[in-house]
Each structure stands twice: as C-alpha cells, then as structure tokens.
N, C-alpha and C positions, 0 to 999 in steps of 0.2 A: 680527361678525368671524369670519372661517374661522379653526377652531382646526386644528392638525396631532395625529396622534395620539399622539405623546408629550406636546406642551399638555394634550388632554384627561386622559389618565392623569394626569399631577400636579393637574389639578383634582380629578379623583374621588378621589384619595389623601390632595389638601389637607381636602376637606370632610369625608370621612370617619373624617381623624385616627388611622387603621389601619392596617397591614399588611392587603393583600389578592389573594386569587390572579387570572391572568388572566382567571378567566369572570366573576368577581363583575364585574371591572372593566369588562369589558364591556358585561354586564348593564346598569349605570349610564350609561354612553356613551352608549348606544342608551337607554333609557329619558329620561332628560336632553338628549337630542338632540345631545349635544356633537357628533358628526363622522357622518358621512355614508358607510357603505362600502360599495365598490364590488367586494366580494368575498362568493363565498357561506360564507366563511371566516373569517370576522374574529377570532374567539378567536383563531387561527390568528397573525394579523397583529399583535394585541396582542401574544401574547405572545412575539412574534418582536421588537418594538420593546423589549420590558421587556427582552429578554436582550440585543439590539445594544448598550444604553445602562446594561447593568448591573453595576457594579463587579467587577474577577476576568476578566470576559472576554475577549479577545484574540484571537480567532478574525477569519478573513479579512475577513468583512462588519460587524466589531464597528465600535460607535459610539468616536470618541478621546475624546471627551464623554460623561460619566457621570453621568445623575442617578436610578440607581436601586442597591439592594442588595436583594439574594436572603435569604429568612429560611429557619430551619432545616424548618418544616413546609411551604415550596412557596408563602410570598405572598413578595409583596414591598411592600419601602416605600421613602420617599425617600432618599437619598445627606446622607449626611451631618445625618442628623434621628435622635435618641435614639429608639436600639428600644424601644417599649411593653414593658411589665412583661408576661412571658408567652411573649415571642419571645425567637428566638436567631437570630444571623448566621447562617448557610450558605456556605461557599467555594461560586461558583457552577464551576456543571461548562462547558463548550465548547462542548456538543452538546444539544441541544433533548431532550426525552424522545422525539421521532418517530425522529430521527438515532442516540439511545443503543442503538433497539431493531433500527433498521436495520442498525445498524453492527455489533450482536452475529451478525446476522445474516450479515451478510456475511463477515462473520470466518470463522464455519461453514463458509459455501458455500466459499468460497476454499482451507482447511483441506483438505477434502474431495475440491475439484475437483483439487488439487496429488495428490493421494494419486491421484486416480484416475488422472491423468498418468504419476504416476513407474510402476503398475502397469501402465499400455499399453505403457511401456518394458521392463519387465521380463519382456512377453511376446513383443516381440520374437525371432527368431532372431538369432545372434550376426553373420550376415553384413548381415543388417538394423538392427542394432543401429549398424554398422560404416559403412554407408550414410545412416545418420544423419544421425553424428560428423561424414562428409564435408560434409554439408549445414549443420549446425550452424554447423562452423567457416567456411563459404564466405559464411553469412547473418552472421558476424563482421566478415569483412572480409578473410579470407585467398583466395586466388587458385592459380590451379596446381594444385586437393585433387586426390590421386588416392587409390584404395584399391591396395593392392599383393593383387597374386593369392595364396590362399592359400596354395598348396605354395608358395612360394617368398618369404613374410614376412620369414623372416630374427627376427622377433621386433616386428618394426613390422606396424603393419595399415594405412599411410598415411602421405601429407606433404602439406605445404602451404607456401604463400608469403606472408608478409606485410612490405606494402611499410611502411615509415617512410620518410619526407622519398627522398630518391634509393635507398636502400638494402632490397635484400631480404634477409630475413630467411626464412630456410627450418626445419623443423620438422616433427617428426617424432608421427604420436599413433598410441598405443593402447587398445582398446577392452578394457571391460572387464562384459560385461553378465552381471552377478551376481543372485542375488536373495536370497540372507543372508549369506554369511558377509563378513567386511573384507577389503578387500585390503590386505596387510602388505607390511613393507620390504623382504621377499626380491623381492615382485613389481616393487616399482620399480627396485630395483638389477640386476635381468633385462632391463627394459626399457631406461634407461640406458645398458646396456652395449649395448645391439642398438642406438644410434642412432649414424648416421651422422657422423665428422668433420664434415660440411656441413652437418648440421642446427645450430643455434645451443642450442636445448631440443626438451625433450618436454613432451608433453600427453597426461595420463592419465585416461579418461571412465571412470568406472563409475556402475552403478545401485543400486548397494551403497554400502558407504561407506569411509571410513580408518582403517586403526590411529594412532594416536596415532605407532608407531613408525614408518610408513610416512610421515607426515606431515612427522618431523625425517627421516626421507633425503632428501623430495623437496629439503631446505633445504640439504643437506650440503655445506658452503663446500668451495671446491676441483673440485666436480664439476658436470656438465652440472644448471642447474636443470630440476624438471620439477614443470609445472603440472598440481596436483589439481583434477578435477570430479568432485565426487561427484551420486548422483539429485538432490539437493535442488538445486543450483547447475545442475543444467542444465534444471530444471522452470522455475526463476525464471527463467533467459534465455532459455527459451520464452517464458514468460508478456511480460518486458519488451518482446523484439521479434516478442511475435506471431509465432513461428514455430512452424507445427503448433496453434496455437490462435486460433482467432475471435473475434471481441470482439462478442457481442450489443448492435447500439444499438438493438434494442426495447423496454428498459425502464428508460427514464429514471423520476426520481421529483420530481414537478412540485408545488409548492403554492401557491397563487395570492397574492401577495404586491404584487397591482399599486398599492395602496395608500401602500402604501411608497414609493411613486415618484412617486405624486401629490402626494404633502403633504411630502414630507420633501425635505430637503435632497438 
C-alpha cells in the first residue's frame, strides 16, 4: 500500500513512541522504505508536512487538519498523545527556521534600502525635489500638475486636479526638501494662507519630518485642511506603486516541495 508522507510520519512516531525531530524522522522513512521521494530535499519536505499539520499554525498553506505538536527542544509528536516525561509543549512559530532567517533578513535590506531612498531625496535640488512632487502626485491620480515658476509662487510651488465621480477637485502642494530640522506650524499656516479660494486643500511634501505642532494645524477645524508627507510616507508610495523604484524578479527563493503534491491531498 502507497503510504503519503504524513501516514508515514505517524508510523515512525507510533513505533518509536517519542518525540522526534525531522532528520531523525526521515532517517527511518528512508531506511524503512515507507515513502519514496522525489526530491533532492526531503528533510526539507518532512518537515514542511510536520509544520502544515502542526497544532498553532495558521499560515496560508497550513494544514485545517492537525495531527501533530511542536515540543519545546525542536521534535515533534502526535496531536493529542501525552508528552513523555522530559518534553515540553513549544507555541509553534509560522515560519519555518529557513523563512525566520530569510525574513530577518529582508527586514535589514528593506530598512536600509528605504534609508537609501529617503537620502537620494534629500540630495536632490529643491527645484528637483519640486519636479517630483509633480510626478508623484500625477502617478496618484491627480491630472492638470503644474509647477508654478519660481519668481512668481506666490507661496505655492504647484497644483493639481483630482477627479471623484463628475467633480474636480483642485489643490494646491508645497515642497519642502529638508534634511533635519521639522517643519513647524508657522510653516503650514504660511502655506494655507498662500492657497487659493479654488483650491479645496493643501499638500505639504517634506523629506524632513513634522512637529507634533505642525501636525494639530494641518487638522485645525475651521480652516483649509492640509495633507502632511513626510520622507517616510513618500518612500512607502514609492516603494507600493513602484514609482522611482524596480522590483528585482531575479531572485525568487524556490524549494522543492513536489512531493507534496504527489501524495497529499
């Protein structure tokens, strides 16, 4: 009879009467000839089946069906069978130990790559910083962007159009390409006053960041709202719509799990 290879794991669990980690378990598999793999990975595959079917888990590809638990030193045993004297439960974790080390990692890169970003910005020139803005807001969704010519800003560095349902909406942004200090409430209440009856709000970009005070004026009931971006909010909607940033698809991270497909449900 073809066994699958969760069958054979609760064989080699039943006979051994122990908690055991995935190489042992494998070890026995193949030695016992229980299952046949078709992968040059199979530790790999084991213990990709022990954690899909392992109590605590919940992740995308997890099993709804649970007939294992995770013990405190890294084996495992069956679901609902008294731990041997010497073991202890374990909450299992989501992420495989390949994925925990990946995932630290990519934490870093991403940390990093944003830093590197917000600093490309912050070497821009201010009129390039401003030519941006216009492109940023245009890869929004706004229409119309213009930059207004320096000598003659008025206190605005631009407007744009954005439609909802029949209705445009027009608005007014200024640039604000800092490299440390905040920008405070005298600066918003400058800009405010420099927008147009016809614009609806303002949109304020800096690569710096906000005062706490600057933050209750953009909110101040009664007056033209004006929406803050700081570096960090405009690095993220780069990154979400890919704009000014490439997405490398050379390196995917593949592990051969075709096993899984053959025998399992």
């Amino acid at each position: 009879m073809k066994r699958t290879i969760r069958e054979a794991i609760i064989q080699v669990l039943k006979s051994n009467n122990q908690p055991m980690a995935p190489e042992d378990i494998y070890l026995q598999i193949e030695n016992e000839k229980l299952y046949h793999f078709s992968t040059d990975q199979p530790v790999h595959v084991v213990r990709t089946r022990l954690r899909r079917d392992c109590e605590g888990l919940d992740f995308k590809t997890a099993s709804q069906e649970k007939h294992f638990q995770l013990l405190s030193n890294g084996t495992y045993w069956l679901k609902g069978m008294n731990i041997p004297k010497g073991f202890k439960s374990k909450a299992a974790s989501t992420h495989p130990e390949l994925n925990d080390k990946l995932s630290k990692n990519y934490d870093a890169y991403i940390t990093n790559f944003k830093e590197g970003i917000l600093r490309a910005l912050k070497n821009l020139s201010p009129s390039e910083f401003e030519g941006f803005c216009k492109n940023l807001i245009s890869v929004y969704g706004f229409s119309q962007t213009i930059i207004t010519p320096p000598t003659r800003d008025g206190g605005i560095d631009g407007f744009g159009n954005l439609t909802i349902g029949f209705t445009d909406l027009k608005v007014a942004f200024e640039c604000k390409r800092w490299n440390k200090n905040k920008v405070d409430y005298k600066i918003i209440r400058s800009f405010r006053g420099s927008i147009p009856e016809s614009c609806i709000y303002g949109i304020l970009f800096t690569t710096s960041l906000y005062s706490e005070s600057a933050k209750k004026e953009a909110e101040r009931e009664g007056y033209k709202p004006i929406v803050l971006l700081d570096g960090e909010d405009i690095v993220d909607f780069m990154i979400e719509r890919q704009f000014g940033v490439g997405l490398d698809r050379e390196l995917p991270v593949f592990v051969n799990q075709i096993d899984l497909i053959l025998s399992e449900e």
